[in-house]
C-alpha positions as CSV (number, residue, x, y, z in Angstrom):
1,X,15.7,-16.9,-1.3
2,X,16.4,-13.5,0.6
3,X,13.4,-11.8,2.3
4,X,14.3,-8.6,0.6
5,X,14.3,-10.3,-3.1
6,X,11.1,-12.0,-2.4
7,X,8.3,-11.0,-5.2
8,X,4.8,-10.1,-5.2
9,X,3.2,-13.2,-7.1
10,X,-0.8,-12.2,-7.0
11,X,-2.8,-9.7,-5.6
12,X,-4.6,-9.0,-2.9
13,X,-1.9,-9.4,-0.7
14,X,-2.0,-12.4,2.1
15,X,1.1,-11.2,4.4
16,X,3.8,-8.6,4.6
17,X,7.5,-8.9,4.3
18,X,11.0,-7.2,4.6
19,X,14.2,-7.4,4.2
20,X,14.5,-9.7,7.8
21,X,11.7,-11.7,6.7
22,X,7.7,-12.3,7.2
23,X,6.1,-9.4,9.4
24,X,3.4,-10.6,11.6
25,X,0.6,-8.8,10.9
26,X,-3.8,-8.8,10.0
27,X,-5.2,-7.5,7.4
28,X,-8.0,-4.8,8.5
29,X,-9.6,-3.8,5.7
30,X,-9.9,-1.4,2.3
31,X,-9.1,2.5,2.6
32,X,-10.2,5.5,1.3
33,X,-9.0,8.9,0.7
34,X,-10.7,10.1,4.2
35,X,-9.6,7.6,6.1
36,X,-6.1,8.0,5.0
37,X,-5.9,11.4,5.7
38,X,-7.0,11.0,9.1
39,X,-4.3,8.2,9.9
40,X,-1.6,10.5,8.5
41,X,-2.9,13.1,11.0
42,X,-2.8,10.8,13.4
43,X,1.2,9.6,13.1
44,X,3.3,8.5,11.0
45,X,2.5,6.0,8.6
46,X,4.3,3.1,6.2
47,X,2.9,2.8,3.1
48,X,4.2,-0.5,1.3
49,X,3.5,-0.9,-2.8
50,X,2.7,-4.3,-4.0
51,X,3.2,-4.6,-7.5
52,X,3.0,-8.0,-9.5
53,X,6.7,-9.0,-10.7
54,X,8.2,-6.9,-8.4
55,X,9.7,-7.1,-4.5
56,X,7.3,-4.8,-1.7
57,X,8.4,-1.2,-1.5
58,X,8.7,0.6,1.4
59,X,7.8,3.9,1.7
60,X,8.9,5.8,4.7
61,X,8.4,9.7,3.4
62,X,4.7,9.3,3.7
63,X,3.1,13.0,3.4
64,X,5.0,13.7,0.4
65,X,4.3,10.4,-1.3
66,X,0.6,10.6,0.0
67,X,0.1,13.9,-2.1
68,X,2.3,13.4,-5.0
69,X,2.1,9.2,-5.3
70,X,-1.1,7.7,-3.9
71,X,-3.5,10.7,-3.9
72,X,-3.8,11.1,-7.8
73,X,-3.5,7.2,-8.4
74,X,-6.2,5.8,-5.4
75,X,-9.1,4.1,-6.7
76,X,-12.7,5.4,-6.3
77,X,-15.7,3.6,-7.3
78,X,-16.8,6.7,-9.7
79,X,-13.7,6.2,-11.5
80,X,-13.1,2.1,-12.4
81,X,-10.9,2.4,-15.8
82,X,-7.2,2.6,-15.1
83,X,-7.4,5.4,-18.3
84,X,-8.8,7.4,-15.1
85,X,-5.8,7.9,-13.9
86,X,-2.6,9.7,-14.7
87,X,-0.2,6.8,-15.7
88,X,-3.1,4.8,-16.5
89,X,-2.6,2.6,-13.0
90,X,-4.0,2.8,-9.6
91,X,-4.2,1.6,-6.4
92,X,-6.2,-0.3,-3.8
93,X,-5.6,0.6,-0.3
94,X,-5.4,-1.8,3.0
95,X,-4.9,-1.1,6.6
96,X,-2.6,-3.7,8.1
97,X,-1.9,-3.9,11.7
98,X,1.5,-5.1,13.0
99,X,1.8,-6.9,15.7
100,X,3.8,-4.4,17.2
101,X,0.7,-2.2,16.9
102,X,2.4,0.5,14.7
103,X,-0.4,0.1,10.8
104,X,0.6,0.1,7.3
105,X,-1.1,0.9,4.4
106,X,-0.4,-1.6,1.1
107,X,-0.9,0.2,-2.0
108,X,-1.9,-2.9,-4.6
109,X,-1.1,-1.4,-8.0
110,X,-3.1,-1.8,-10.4
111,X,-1.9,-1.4,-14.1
């Protein structure tokens, strides 16, 4: 099978991939809405979306998706139901470090 037609088959997420193949990279740990902020003021970011059925989507635009995607949709503890959210669907947040050193977010949706 191609890298890029490769499908997300469970959640959470165990590695990333492209469309060259496996990236190296570790899994850091869950994000919030503060801590994504700060590493969008820090550089820019990937965000990647895992979604069940479906190959990873990259996301290289990441202000604009940050305030118009993830924002609205990322999960807080105060709001569990996915009828919290617009769309009914959210997400769960991960830093992941590349071997390369540049970080990723993954977006697990929800739905």
């Amino acid at each position: 099978m191609q890298p890029g037609k490769r499908i997300v088959t469970h959640l959470p997420l165990e590695e990333l991939w492209n469309s060259e193949g496996k990236i190296i990279a570790t899994k850091m740990h869950a994000l919030d809405h503060k801590e994504i902020k700060e590493l969008l003021k820090a550089g820019s970011i990937k965000f990647v979306i895992a979604d069940v059925g479906h190959t990873l989507e990259w996301v290289d635009d990441s202000y604009d998706f940050w305030k118009k995607e993830v924002q609205p949709h990322l999960h807080i503890a105060q709001n569990p139901y996915l009828e919290d959210y617009p769309g009914n669907y959210f997400y769960f947040a991960y830093l992941w470090k590349l071997a390369t050193g540049e970080v990723v977010i993954a977006l697990e949706k929800n739905h």
